[in-house]
C-alpha positions as CSV (number, residue, x, y, z in Angstrom):
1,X,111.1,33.5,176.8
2,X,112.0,37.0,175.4
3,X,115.0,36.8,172.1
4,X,118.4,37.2,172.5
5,X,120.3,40.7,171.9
6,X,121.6,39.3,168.5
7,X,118.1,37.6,167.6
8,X,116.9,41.0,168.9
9,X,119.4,42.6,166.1
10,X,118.2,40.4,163.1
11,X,114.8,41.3,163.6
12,X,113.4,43.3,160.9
13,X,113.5,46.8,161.0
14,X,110.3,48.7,159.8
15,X,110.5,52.5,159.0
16,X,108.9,54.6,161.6
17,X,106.6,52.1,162.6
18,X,103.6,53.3,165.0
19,X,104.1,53.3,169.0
20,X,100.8,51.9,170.3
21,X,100.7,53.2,174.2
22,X,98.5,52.6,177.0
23,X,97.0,49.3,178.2
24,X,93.4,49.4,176.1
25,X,95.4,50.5,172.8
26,X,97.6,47.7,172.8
27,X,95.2,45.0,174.3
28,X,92.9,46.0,171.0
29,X,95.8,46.1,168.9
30,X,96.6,42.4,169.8
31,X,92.9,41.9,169.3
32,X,92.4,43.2,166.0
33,X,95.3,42.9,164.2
34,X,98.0,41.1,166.5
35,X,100.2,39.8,163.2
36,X,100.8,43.9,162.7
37,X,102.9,43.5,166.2
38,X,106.5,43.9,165.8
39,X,107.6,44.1,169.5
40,X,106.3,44.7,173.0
41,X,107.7,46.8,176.1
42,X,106.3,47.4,179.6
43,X,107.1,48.1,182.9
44,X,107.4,45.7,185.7
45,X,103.6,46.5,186.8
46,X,102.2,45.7,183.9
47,X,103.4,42.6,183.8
48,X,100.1,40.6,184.7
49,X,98.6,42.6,181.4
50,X,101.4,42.1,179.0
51,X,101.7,38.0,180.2
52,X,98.5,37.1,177.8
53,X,100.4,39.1,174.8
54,X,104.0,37.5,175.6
55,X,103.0,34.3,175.2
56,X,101.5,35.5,171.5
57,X,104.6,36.8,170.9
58,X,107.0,34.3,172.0
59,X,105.3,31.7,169.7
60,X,105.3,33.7,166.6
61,X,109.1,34.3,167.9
62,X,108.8,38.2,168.3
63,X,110.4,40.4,171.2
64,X,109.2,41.7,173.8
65,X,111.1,42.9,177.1
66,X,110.4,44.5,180.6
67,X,112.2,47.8,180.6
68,X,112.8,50.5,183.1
69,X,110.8,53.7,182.9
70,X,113.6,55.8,181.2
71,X,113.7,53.1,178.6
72,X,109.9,53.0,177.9
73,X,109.6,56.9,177.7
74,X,112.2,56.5,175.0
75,X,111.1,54.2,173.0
76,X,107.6,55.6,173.3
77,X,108.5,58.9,172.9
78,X,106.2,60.1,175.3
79,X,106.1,60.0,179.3
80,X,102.3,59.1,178.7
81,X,102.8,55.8,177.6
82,X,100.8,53.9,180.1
83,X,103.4,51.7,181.3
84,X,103.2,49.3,178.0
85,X,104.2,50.0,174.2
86,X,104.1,48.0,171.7
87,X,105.8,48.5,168.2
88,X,103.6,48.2,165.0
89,X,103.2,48.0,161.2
90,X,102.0,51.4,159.5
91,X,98.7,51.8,159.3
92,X,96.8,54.5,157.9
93,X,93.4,55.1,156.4
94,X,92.2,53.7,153.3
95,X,91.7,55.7,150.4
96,X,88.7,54.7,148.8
97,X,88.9,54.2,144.9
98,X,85.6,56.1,143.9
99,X,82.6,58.5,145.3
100,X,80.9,55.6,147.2
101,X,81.1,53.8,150.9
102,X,81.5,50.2,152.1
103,X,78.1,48.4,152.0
104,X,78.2,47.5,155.8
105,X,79.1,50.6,157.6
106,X,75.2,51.5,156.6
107,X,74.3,49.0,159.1
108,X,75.5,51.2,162.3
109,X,73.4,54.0,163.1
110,X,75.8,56.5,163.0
111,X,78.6,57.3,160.3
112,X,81.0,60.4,161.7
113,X,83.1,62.7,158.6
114,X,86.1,64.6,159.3
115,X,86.7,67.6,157.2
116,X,90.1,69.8,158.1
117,X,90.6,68.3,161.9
118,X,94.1,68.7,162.1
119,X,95.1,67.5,165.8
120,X,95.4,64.2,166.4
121,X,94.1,64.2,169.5
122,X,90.7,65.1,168.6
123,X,91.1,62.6,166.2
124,X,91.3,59.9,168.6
125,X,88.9,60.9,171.0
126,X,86.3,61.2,168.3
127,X,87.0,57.9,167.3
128,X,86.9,56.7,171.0
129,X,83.5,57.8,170.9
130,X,82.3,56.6,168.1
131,X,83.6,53.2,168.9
132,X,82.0,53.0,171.8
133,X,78.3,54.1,171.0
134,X,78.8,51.3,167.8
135,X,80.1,53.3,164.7
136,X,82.0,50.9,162.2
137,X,83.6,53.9,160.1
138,X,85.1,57.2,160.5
139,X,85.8,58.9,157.1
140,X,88.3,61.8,156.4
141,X,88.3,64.4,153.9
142,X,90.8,65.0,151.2
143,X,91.6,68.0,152.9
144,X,95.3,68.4,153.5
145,X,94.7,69.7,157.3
146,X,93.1,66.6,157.8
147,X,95.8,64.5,160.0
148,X,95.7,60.4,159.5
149,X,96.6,58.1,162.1
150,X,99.1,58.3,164.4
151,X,100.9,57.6,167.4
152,X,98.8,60.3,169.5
153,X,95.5,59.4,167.5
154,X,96.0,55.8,168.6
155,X,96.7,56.7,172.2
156,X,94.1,59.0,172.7
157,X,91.3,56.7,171.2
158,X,91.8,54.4,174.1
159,X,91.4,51.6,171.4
160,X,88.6,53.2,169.5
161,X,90.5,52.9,166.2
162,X,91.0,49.5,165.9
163,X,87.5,49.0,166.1
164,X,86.7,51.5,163.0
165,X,87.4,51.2,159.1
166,X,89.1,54.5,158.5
167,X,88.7,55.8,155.0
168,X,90.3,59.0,153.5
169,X,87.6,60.4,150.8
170,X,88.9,61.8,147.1
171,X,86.3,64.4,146.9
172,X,84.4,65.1,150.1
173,X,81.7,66.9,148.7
174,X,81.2,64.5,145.8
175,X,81.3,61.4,148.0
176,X,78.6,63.0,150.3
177,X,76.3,63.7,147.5
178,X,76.6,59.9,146.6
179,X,75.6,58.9,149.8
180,X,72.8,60.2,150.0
181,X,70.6,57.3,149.1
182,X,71.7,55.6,152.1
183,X,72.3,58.3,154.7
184,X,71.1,61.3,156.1
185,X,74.3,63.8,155.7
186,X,74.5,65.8,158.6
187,X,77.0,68.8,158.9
188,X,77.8,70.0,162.6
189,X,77.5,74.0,163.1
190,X,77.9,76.4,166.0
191,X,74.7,78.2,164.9
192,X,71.7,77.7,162.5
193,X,70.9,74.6,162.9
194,X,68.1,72.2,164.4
195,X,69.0,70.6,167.3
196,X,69.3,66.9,167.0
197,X,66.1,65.4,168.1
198,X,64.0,67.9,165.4
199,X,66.1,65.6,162.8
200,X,64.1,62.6,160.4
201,X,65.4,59.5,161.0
202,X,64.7,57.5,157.9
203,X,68.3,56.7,157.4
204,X,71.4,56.4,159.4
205,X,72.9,59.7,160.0
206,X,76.2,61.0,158.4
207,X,77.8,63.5,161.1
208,X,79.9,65.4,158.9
209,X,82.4,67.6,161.6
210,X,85.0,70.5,160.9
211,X,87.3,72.5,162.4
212,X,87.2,74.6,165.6
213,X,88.6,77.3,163.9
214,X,86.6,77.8,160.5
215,X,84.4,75.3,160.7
216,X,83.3,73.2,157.7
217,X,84.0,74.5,154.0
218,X,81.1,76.2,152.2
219,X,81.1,73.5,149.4
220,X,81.2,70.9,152.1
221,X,78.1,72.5,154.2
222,X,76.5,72.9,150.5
223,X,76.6,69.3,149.7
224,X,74.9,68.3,153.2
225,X,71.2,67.5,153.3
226,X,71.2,68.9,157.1
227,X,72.6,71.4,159.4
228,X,72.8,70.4,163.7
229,X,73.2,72.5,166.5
230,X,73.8,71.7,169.8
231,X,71.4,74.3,171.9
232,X,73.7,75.9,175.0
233,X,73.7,78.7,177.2
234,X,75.2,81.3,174.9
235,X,78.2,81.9,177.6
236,X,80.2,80.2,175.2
237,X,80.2,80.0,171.4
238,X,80.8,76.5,170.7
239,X,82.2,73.1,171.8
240,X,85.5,71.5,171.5
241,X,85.0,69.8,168.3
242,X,85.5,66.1,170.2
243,X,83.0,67.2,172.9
244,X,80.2,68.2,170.6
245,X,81.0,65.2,168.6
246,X,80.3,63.1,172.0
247,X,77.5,64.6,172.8
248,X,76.1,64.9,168.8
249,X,77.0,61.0,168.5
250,X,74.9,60.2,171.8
251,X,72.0,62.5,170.6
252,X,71.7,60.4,166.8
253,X,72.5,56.9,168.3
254,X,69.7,57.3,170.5
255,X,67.3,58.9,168.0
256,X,68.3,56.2,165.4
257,X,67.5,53.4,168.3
258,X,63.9,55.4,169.2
């Protein structure tokens, strides 16, 4: 039973609250943090995914509607939307109070650092990734390129984000240098590095990643026990920064597992 229009109207309004698109997104939305959803829309053929969801919502007495394809781009704000949107609470990364980590996000082999990553796409397809070979944590730097979450980041990590604590750092360099104790800090360049396998693996790893353009920042590469590099052909210089991060993040997982 979807609300009326005037039930619809007294719902409570929530300033620019994130559009979650795309059928993984918003099934691991609803997984994760389902009391965050304000309101649900799909299409008519995604009705058999957004049943399980409506019923949620109908007993907590929130809307959701079937809409038209004009409607859903709208309220989307994109024409990739997936055919299902739902409407939810803010949520951005947690800025952590000091120069040290959760206790638990030790416990996955694998830790991935953002430094100055500015497109939100990349953002979500590195967390994607990460989610899926196991990470619990993506951290991002106090730069001011670095984007936070949003609408595209959570569309693009097909779900990935809901599954990571994302934390902002005060001081990258400083935080890095705190860590470690606990992990090996790892900082991805395009040359002058060892490749992945040549790395110890006493700790968990700390893949610390930068911009295509400039790479990391001298005081961040400075405070970085270790330097990788992904070997290639030479035809190229480098890697989109979300497909070396794949390909670094399957490389450590599986030399953290040997």
């Amino acid at each position: 039973m979807t609300l009326s229009d005037t039930e619809y109207q007294r719902q409570p309004r929530i300033p620019n609250p994130h559009r979650i698109c795309g059928v993984a997104p918003v099934r691991a939305l609803f997984l994760r943090r389902a009391q965050d959803v304000i309101r649900l829309f799909y299409l008519p053929e995604r009705r058999r995914e957004a049943g399980p969801l409506c019923a949620h919502l109908a007993r907590t007495r929130r809307v959701y509607r079937e809409v038209d394809p004009v409607e859903l781009a709208r309220i989307a704000g994109t024409e990739h939307h997936g055919g299902i949107v739902a409407i939810a609470s803010l949520r951005f990364s947690e800025e952590l109070p000091g120069h040290a980590l959760p206790t638990n996000l030790a416990d996955a082999p694998v830790l991935t650092v953002l430094d100055g990553i500015g497109n939100p796409h990349n953002l979500g397809a590195i967390a994607r990734t990460a989610a899926f070979f196991g990470c619990k944590g993506l951290v991002l730097s106090d730069d001011p390129r670095q984007c936070d979450l949003s609408d595209a980041a959570f569309r693009t990590s097909e779900g990935g984000l809901e599954h990571l604590r994302v934390l902002r750092a005060r001081h990258l360099p400083n935080l890095l240098l705190g860590m470690r104790a606990k992990y090996l800090t790892v900082a991805a360049v395009a040359a002058g590095g060892v490749a992945p396998e040549a790395l110890p693996r006493d700790r968990p790893f700390a893949l610390v990643l930068g911009n295509e353009e400039n790479g990391l920042p001298g005081p961040t590469l400075e405070a970085c026990e270790a330097r990788v590099t992904l070997p290639g052909s030479g035809l190229v210089e480098s890697l989109n920064v979300a497909a070396a991060a794949a390909v670094l993040l399957h490389a450590l997982v599986a030399a953290r597992r040997r």
